[in-house]
N, C-alpha and C positions, 0 to 999 in steps of 0.2 A: 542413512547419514542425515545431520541434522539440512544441511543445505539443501539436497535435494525434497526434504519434507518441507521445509520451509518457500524453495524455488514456487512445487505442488500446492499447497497452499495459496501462494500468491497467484499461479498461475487460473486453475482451476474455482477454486472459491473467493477468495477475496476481490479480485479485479473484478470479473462479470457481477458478483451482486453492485459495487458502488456504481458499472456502465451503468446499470438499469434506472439511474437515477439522471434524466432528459440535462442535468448541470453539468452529469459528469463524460465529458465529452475523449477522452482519450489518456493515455500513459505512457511513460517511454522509459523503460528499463533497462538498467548496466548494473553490470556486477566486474566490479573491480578487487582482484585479486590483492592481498596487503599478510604481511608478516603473521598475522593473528588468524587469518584465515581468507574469508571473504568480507567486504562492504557491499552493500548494494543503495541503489540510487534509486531513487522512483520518481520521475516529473509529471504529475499530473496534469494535463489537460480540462481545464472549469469555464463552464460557458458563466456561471455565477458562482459567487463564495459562498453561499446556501448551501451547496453540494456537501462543504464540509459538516454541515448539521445537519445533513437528510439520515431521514431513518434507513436510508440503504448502508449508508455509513455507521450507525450506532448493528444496526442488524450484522454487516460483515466481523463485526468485534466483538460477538457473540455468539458465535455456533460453536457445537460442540468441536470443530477441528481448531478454533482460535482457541477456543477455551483450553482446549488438550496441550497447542502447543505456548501457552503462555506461563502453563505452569512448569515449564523450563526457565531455567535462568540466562540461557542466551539467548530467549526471544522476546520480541517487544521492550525492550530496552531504551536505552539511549538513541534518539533520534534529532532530524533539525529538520524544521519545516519553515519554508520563505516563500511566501508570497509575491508575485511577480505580475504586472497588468502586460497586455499587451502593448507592445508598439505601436503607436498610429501614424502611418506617412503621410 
C-alpha cells in the first residue's frame, strides 16, 4: 500500500539521514485521516535554518527509495512549509 511505503520511507530513511545533520534536532508526526485518503503533517525541530540546506537534506531526496517513490504521482506533491522561531519568555 502506498501509505505504508511511504509511512517506511519516512520512517526508516528519510527522518534518521536529515537527524544526522547537528541543526536538525527533532520531528513530530501526525497522520490525519481525510475523505481522499490520508494527510500527514511533519513539524520539524531546527536548532538553525541551515539544516534546510544541508547536504543531509539534498542527500535524503536522492536515494534510490525517494527516487523510486517519486516517480509516483501521489508522492512528493503538493506541500506547505512555515517557518516558526521559537518563543522567548
Amino acid at each position: 500500500r502506498r501509505r505504508d511505503e511511504f509511512l517506511a520511507w519516512y520512517r526508516f530513511e528519510h527522518l534518521p539521514i536529515l537527524l544526522e545533520h547537528r541543526a536538525w534536532s527533532g520531528c513530530r508526526f501526525v497522520e490525519q485521516r481525510v475523505e481522499e485518503g490520508c494527510q500527514f503533517f511533519a513539524m520539524h525541530q531546527l536548532r538553525d535554518r541551515a539544516a534546510l540546506d544541508s547536504t543531509q537534506r539534498k542527500v535524503s531526496r536522492a536515494t534510490p527509495w525517494f527516487l523510486r517513490l517519486a516517480e509516483q504521482s501521489w508522492f512528493d506533491g503538493a506541500f506547505t512549509r512555515n517557518l516558526y522561531a521559537r518563543l522567548r519568555q
